[in-house]
N, C-alpha and C positions, 0 to 999 in steps of 0.2 A: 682246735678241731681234730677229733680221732680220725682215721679210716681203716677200714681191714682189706689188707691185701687178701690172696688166696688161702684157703680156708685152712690150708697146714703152710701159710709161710712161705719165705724165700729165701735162699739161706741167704746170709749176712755177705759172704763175699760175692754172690751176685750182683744183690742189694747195690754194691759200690759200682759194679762195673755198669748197673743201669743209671747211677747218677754221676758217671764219667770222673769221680773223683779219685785221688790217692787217700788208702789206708794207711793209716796210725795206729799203732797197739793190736796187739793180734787178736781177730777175733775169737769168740767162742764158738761152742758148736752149739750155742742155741739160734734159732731160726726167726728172722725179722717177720713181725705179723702185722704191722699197721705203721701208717707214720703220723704225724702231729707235727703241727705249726705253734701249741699252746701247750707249756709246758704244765699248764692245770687240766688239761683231757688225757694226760697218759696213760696210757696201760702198758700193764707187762709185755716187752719183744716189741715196743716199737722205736720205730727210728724216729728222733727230733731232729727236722731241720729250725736252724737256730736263723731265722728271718732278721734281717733288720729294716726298720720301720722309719717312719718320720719323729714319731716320740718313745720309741722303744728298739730295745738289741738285746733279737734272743739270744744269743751267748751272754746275757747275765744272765739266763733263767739255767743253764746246762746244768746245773749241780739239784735244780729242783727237780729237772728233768730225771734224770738218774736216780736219785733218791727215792721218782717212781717209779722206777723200772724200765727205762729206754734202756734197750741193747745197744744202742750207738748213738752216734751225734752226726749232725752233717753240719760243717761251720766252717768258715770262712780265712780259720787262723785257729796251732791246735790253742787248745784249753786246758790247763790246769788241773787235769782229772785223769784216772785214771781207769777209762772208758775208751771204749773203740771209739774211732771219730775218722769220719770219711770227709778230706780236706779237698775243699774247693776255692775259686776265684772269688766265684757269686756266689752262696745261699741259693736265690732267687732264680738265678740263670739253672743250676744243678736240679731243684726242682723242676724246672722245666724240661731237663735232660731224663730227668726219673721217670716225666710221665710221658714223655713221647717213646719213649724204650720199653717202657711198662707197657703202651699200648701196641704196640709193633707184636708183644707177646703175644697178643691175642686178637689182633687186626680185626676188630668189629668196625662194617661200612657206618664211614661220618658223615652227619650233616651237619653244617657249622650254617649258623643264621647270624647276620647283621644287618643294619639300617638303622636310620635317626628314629625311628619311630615304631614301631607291631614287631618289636623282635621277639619279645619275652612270646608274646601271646603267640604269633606264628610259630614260632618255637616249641610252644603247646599244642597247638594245634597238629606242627608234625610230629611229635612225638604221639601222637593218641589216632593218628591213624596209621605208623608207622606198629604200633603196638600191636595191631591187631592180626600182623603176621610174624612179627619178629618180637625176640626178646630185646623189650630197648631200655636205657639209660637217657638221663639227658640232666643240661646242668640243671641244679636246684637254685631256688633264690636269686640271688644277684651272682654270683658265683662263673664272673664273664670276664677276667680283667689276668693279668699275670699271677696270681695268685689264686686265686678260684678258677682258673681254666686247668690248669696241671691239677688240682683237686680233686676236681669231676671226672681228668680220666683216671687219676690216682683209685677213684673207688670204682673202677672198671670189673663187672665181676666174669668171670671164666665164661659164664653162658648167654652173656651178652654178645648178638650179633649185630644190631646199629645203636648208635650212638648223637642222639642230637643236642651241638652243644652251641649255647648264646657267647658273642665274641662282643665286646662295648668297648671303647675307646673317649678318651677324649683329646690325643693328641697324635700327630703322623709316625707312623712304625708301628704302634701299637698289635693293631690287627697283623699288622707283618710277622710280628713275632709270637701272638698267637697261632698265626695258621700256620706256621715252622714247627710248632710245637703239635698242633692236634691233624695235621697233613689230611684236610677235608678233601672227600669223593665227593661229594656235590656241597655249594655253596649257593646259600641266598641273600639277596641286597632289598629288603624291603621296600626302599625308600629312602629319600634324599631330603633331608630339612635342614634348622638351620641349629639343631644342637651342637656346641661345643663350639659355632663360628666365633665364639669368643677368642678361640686359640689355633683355629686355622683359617678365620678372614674371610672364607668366602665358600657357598654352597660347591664350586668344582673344586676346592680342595679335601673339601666333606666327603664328596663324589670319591677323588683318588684316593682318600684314606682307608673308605667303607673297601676301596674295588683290592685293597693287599690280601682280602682274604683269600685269592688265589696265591698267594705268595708258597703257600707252602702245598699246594695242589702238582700231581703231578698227572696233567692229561683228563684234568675231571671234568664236574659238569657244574656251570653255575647258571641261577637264575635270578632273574632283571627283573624287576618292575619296566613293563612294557611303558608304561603311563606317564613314568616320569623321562620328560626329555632329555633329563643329564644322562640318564644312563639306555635310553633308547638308541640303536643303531651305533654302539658303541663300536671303534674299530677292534679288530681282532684282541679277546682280551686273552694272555697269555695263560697257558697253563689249561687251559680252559674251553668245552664247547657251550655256546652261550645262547638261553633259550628265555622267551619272555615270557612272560605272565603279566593280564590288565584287563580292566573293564573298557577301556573307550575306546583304546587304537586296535582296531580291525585286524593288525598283522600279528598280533600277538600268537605263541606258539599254543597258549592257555589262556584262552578267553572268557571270562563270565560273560553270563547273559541273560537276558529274562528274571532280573533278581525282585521280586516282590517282597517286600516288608509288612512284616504280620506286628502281632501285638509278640512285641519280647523275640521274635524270631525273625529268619529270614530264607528264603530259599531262591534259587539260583542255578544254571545251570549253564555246564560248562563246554564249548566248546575247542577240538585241537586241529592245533593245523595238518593232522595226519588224515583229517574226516572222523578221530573218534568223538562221540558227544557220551557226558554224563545230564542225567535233570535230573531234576528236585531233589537238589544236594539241599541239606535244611541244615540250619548252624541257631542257635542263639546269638542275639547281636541287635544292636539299635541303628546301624549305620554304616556305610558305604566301605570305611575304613577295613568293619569285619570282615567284608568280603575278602579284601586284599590277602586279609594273614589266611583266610582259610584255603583259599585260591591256592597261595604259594603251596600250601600242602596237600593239597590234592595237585599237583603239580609232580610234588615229590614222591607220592605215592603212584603215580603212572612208571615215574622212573624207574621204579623200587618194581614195578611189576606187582603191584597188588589190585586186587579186582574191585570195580567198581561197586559192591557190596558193602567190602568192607571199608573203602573209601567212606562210603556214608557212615558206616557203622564207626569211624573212627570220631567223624567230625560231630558226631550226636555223644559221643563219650566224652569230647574236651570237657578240661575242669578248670575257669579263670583262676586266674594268679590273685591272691589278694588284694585289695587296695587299686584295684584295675577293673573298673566299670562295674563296680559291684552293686546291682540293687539292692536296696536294704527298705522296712517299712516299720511304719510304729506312727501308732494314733493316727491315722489315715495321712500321714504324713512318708511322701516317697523321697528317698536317698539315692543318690546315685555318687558312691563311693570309689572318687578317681584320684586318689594321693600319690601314688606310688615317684610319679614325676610328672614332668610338664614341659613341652614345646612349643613354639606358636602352632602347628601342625597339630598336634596332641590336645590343641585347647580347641581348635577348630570343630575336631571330631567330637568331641565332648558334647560342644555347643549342638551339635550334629544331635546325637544320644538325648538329650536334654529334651530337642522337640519331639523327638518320637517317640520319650515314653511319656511324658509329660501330656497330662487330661486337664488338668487345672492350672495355676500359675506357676510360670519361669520361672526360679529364683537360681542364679550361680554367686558363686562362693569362689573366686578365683585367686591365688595367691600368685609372687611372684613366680618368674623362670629365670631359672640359673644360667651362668655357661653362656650367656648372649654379646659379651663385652660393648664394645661401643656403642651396637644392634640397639642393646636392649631396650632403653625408653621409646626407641623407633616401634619397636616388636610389640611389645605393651601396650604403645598407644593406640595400634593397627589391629591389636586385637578388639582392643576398647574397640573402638568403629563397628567389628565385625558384629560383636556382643551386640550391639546396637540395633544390626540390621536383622538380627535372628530371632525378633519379637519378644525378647525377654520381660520379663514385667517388672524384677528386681536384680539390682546387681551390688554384691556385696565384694570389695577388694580388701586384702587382706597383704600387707607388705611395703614399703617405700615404692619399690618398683613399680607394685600394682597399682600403684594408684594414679599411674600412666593410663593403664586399662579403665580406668572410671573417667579419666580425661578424655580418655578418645569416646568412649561410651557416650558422654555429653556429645562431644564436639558429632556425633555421629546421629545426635537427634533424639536420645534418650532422656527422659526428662531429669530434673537434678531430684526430683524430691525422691523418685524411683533408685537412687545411687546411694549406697552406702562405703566409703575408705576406711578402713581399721588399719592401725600405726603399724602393728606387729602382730605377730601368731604364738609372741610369747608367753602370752598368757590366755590360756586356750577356754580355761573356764570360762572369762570374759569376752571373749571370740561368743564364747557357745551362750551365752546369757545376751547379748545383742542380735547374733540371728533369731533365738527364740522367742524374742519379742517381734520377728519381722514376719516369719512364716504361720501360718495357719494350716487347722485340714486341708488335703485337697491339694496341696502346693507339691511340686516337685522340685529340688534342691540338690544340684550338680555343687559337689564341694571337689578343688582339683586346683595343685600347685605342685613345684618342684620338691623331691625329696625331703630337702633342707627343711620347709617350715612343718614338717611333719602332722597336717591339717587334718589326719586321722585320729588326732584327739581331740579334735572339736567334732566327728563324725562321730564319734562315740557317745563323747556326754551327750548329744542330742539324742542319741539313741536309747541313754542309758536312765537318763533325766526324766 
């Protein structure tokens, strides 16, 4: 991955003093214009930091590096070349130093977003009503982990004023050492599920992991999902003054209310605990979920001091994430395109989506969920049940896992002949030649699993076929 710093450069011995390392070889007087993690996107003047990975170490690529025109190296130990190279501990950690010192240059107000579940999409959602007064950034893609969080503010550009960026985790520290790095003015906690209990055991350590993103806060503002008890009436959370957002509990500081569900849409309106009210905020969305992310951002936009105008005018602009509740149609046949990942929480909502757009017959397509460790057949089976009791008319499992979810599905009163178990997702043509003997006009068909079995290619060939 390229990125361009400012638009004439930085000169090279700055360069160093923002990624806290010592200089080797004197530099030149030509000025660093982008950096790279891949030693095949260089371009002329920029810096390679040389990453190391689980199946790769970029200080074997530095001589390819060079070869296209990196002005320096940033590595770990020097190299064998005779190239400026700005010598660090960690790669990884230096990066990290680059893009918090990089941003300090130009200190655009952040909002950093987390939660098991509506991060991406709240995250979208603030970004596009934050847009409508400010010049904004926000992370792209997946682009939420130690390496794509210093990325996103890496291509911080000059006239950027806020910055909204996605923080993901799957183990404790994580988020701690993001919000060190990206130092958030207001922070948001979607929600609490049970992703990643694989590797922290239990929904309050999920809780304390999500709650580090104060960690690198100094005096800011975060906001709670009012609704969920883990993090309701929280004691004082440090760093931090602490405001809710929810539809059901009353105290909330940003209440929905009055939400009506249309065909494809929804509107809502919002209540604060200061007496100000918004109505008929209108979003796209099939379910209860939506409200939540858009909430949080009309939340963030009071903060931000944007007028309730342009509030609406933001949340009518959101633009979904790919692979995240996409409707899609062909031969009168409806898609509801949710691959991107999968929670028990996340499959619930789905389930949710499925009856509200759905005119004809149920049919979901659920693969397994990741990240559940011991959980998981509990999780799966429990969904099975749910699946059962939200009137489906077909259920097609796709995964060892899932075929928990077809168990419980039965066990939960769903008939057997109605249940379809497929082994694997490996073979997707065969996936998409089994559902398409099952589905007819008129059907709606939620297909949605965790990343991993990548079920957006049996989305396709049904589409394509």
């Amino acid at each position: 991955m390229h990125l361009d710093l400012f638009e004439n450069g930085i000169e090279a011995e700055k360069f160093a003093l923002l990624c806290e390392g010592d200089v080797r070889f004197k530099f030149c007087s030509k000025k660093v214009t982008g950096i790279s993690i891949d030693s095949r996107s260089i371009e002329d003047g920029d810096v390679f930091f040389a990453i190391r990975g689980e199946n790769f170490d970029g200080h074997d690529y530095v001589v390819s590096a060079y070869e296209k025109g990196a002005a320096c190296v940033v590595a770990d130990h020097m190299v064998n070349i005779q190239i400026p190279q700005i010598i660090v501990h960690d790669t990884r950690v230096a990066l990290g130093c680059f893009a918090k010192n990089y941003k300090r240059l130009l200190h655009p107000m952040t909002v950093a977003v987390t939660g098991s579940v509506g991060k991406t999409t709240t995250r979208q959602y603030i970004y596009s009503v934050l847009s409508t007064r400010f010049q904004t950034q926000k992370t792209e893609g997946n682009l939420n982990n130690e390496i794509g969080l210093p990325l996103t503010l890496a291509s911080l550009q000059p006239t950027t004023q806020t910055i909204v960026l996605e923080m993901g985790m799957s183990g404790k520290g994580e988020i701690s050492a993001l919000s060190k790095i990206a130092c958030p003015d207001i922070a948001v906690i979607t929600n609490i599920g049970t992703s990643h209990i694989e590797y922290l055991g239990s929904r309050e350590n999920i809780r304390d992991a999500k709650l580090e993103i104060v960690d690198g806060m100094s005096m800011g503002t975060i906001l709670l999902n009012g609704d969920e008890p883990l993090l309701y009436n929280l004691k004082t959370v440090k760093h931090a003054m602490s405001f809710y957002f929810g539809i059901d509990n009353p105290a909330c500081n940003y209440r929905a209310t009055n939400i009506r569900f249309g065909d494809g849409e929804i509107l809502f309106d919002v209540i604060c605990s200061n007496g100000k009210q918004l109505c008929d905020l209108k979003i796209n969305g099939y379910g209860k979920h939506s409200v939540y992310d858009a909430l949080a951002a009309v939340a963030v936009g009071i903060i931000m001091e944007i007028n309730d105008e342009k509030i609406k005018e933001g949340l009518s602009n959101f633009t979904p994430v790919k692979m995240r509740q996409n409707i899609k149609k062909k031969d009168g046949i409806t898609i509801i395109e949710d691959c991107y990942n999968a929670s028990p929480e996340s499959m619930e909502a789905a389930l949710e989506a499925l009856n509200r757009v759905a005119t004809g017959r149920k049919i979901a397509v659920l693969g397994d969920m990741k990240e559940l460790g011991h959980y998981s057949s509990r999780l799966h089976y429990l969904l099975g049940e749910k699946a059962a009791m939200s009137g489906l008319n077909y259920l097609i499992t796709i995964g060892s896992e899932a075929q928990k979810i077809a168990k419980g599905a039965y066990s939960g009163g769903m008939p057997l002949s109605c249940i379809l178990a497929i082994d694997s997702a490996d073979d997707a043509e065969n996936c998409a030649r089994i559902i398409r003997e099952i589905i007819k006009k008129g059907d709606t068909v939620l297909i949605k699993a965790s990343r991993a079995l990548a079920l957006e290619r049996i989305s396709n060939l049904l589409l394509t076929e």
